[in-house]
Rosetta silent file (secondary structure, phi, psi, omega in degrees, C-alpha in Angstrom):
SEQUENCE: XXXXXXXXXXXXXXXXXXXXXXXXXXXXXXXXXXXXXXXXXXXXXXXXXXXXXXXXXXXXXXXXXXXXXXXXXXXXXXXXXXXXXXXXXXXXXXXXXXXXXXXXXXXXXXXXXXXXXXXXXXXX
SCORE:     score description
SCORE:     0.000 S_00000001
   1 L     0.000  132.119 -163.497   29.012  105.506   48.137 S_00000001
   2 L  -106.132   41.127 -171.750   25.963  107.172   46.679 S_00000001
   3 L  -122.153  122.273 -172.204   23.562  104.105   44.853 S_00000001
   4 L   -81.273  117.508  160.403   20.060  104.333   45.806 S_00000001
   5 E   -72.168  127.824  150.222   17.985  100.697   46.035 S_00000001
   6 E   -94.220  -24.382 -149.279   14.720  100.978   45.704 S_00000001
   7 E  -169.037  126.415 -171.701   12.909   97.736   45.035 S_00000001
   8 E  -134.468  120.491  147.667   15.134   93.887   45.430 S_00000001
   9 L   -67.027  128.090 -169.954   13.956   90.534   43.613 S_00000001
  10 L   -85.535  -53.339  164.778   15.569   88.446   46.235 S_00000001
  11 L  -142.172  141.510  164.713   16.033   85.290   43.474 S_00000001
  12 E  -137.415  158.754 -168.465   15.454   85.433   40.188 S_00000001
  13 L  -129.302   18.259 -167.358   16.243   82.849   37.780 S_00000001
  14 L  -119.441  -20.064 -177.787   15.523   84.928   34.290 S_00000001
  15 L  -124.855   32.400  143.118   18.165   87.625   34.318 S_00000001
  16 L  -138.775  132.221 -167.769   21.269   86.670   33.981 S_00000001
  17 L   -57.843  132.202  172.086   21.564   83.332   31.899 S_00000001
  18 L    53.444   43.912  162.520   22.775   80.473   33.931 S_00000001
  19 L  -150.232  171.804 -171.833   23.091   82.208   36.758 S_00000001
  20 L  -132.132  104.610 -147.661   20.904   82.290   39.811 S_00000001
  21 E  -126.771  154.965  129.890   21.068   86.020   40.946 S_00000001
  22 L  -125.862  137.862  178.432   19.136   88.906   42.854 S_00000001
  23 L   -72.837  108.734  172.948   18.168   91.772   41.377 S_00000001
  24 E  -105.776  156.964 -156.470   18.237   95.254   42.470 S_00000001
  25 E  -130.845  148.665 -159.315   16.688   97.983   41.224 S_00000001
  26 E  -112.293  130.500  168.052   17.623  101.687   40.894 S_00000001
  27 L   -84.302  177.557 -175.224   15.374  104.670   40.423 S_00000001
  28 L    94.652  141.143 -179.724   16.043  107.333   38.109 S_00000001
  29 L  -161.063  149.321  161.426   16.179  107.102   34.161 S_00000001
  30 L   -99.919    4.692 -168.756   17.039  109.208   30.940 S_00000001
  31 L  -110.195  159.325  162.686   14.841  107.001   28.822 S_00000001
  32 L  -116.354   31.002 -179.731   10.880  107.419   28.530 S_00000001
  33 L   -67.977  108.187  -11.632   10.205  104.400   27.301 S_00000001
  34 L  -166.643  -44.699 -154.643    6.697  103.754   26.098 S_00000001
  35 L  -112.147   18.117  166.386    6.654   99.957   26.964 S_00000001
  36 L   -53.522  134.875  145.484    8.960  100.333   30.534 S_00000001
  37 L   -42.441  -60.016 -167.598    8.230   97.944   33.135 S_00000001
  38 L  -112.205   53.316  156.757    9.005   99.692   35.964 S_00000001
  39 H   -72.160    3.634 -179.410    7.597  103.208   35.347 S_00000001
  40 H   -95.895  -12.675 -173.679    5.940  103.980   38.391 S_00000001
  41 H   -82.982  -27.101  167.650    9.626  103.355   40.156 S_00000001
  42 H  -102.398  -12.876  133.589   10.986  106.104   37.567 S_00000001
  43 H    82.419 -177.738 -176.267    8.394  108.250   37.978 S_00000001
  44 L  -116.982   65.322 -167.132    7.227  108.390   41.401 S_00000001
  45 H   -78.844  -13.496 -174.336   10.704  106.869   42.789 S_00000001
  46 H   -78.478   11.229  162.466    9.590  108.991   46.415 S_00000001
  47 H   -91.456   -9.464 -169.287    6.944  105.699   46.698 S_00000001
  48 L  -110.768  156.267 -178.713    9.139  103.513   47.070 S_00000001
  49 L  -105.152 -179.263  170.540   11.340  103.496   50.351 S_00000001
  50 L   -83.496  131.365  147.355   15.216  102.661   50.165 S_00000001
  51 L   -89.972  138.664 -165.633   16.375   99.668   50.960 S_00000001
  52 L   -79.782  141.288 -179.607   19.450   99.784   53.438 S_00000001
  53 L   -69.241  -18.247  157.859   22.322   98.138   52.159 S_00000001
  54 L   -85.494   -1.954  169.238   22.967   96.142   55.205 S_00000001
  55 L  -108.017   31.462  173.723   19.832   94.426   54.533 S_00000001
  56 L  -125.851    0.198 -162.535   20.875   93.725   51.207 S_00000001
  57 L  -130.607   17.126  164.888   24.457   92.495   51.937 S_00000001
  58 L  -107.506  -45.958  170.211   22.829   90.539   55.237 S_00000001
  59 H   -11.867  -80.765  165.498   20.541   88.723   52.444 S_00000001
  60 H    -5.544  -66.315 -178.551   23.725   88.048   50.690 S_00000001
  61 H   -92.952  -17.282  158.630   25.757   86.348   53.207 S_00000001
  62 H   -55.823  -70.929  168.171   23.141   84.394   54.352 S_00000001
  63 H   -56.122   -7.413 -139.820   22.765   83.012   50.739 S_00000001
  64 H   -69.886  -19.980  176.065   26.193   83.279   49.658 S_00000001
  65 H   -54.985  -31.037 -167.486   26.364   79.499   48.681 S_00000001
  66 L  -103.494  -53.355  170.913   22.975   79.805   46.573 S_00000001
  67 L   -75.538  110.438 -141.754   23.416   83.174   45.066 S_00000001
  68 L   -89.964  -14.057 -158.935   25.721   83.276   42.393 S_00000001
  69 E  -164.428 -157.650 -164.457   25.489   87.218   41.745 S_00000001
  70 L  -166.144  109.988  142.800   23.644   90.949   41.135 S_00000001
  71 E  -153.674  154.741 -136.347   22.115   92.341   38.905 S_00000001
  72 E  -116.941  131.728  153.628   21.459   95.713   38.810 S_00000001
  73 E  -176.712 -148.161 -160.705   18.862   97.324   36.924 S_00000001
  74 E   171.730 -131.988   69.317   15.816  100.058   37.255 S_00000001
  75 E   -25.225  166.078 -157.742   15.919  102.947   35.594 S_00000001
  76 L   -60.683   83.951  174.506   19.121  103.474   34.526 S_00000001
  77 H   -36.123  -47.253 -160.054   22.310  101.727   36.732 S_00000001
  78 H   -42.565  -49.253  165.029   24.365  103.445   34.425 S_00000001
  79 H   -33.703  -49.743 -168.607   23.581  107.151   35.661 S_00000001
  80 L   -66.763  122.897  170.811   25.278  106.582   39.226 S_00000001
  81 L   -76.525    1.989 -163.309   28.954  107.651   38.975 S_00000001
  82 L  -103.433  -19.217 -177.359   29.415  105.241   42.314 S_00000001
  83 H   -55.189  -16.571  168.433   28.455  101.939   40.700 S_00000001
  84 H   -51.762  -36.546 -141.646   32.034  100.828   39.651 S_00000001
  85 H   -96.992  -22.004  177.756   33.009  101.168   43.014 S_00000001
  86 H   -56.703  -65.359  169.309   29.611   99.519   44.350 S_00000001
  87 H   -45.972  -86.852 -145.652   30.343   96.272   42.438 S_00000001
  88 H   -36.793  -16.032 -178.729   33.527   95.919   43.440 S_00000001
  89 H   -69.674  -63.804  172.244   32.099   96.053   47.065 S_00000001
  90 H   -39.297  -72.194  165.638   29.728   93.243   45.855 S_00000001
  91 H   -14.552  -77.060 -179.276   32.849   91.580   44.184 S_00000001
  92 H   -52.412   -4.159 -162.088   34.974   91.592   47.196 S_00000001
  93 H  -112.414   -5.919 -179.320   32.252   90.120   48.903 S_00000001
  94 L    92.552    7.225  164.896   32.488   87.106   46.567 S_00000001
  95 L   -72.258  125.630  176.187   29.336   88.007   43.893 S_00000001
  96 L   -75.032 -167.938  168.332   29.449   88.428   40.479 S_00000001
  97 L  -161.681  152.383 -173.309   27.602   91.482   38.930 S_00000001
  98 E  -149.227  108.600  173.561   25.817   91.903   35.878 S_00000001
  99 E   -93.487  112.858  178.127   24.305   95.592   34.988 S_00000001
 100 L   -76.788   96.422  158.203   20.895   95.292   32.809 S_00000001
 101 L   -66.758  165.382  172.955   21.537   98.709   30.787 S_00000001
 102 L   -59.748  148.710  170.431   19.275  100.510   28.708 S_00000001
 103 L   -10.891  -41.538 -167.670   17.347   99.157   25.451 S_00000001
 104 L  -102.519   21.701  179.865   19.688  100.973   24.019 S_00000001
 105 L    54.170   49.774 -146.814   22.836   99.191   25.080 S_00000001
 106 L   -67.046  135.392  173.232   24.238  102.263   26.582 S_00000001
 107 L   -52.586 -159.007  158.343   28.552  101.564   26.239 S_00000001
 108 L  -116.782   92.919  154.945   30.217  101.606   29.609 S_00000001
 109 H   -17.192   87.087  171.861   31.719  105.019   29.858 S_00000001
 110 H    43.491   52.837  165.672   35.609  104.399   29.116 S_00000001
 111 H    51.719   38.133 -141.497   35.002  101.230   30.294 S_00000001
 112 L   -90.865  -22.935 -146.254   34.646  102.478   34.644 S_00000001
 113 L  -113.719  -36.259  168.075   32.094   99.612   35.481 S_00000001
 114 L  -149.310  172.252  170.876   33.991   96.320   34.446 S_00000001
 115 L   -83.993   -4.724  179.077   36.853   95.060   32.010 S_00000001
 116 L  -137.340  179.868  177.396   33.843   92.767   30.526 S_00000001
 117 L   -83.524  -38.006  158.076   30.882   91.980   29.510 S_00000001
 118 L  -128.593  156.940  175.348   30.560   89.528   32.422 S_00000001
 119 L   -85.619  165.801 -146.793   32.949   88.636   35.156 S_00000001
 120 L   -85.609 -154.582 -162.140   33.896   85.419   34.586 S_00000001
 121 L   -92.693  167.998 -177.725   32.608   82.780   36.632 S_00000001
 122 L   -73.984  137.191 -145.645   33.886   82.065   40.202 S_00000001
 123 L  -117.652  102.076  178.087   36.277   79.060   40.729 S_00000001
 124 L   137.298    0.000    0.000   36.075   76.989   44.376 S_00000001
């Protein structure tokens, strides 16, 4: 599975409504946009180091009672052709996922990254 973390909000409480999430962040973008937050992460993305994915899924299970989800955003989640299968790892793991796409409300490519707009909420 090929999706590079660069940069992890551990909790955030602003980006996905009514949900209590952390947010990872991807480098790489097709947008220039003028007013981007996080341009020095698209870039310079070779400033930033990777984060290893076993520290992001030891985070995880440490929290899993407190964290309700992920969301993914950067530059552009969309770009990675492995992110379908990257949620579902997060899924299976008991997480929701929520991908902040571009400004420009990019679709979901023949629909690869979920059947929704969100998954719905978790029951137990």
């Amino acid at each position: 599975m090929n999706v590079t973390i660069k940069q992890m909000i551990e909790t955030s409480l602003i980006d996905w409504e009514g949900k209590i999430v952390s947010t990872l962040y991807v480098p790489s973008c097709n947008f220039r946009c003028p007013y981007c937050y996080n341009c020095d992460l698209i870039l310079y993305p070779e400033n930033f180091p990777n984060i290893a994915q076993s520290e992001i899924d030891s985070f995880l299970l440490e929290r899993k009672d407190f964290i309700d989800g992920i969301c993914m955003s950067g530059g552009e989640p969309t770009l990675y052709p492995d992110l379908p299968t990257y949620f579902k790892k997060i899924r299976d793991k008991g997480h929701q996922d929520n991908s902040k796409k571009g400004e420009t409300d990019n679709p979901d490519p023949g629909g690869r990254f979920r059947s929704g707009n969100q998954l719905p909420a978790q029951q137990g």
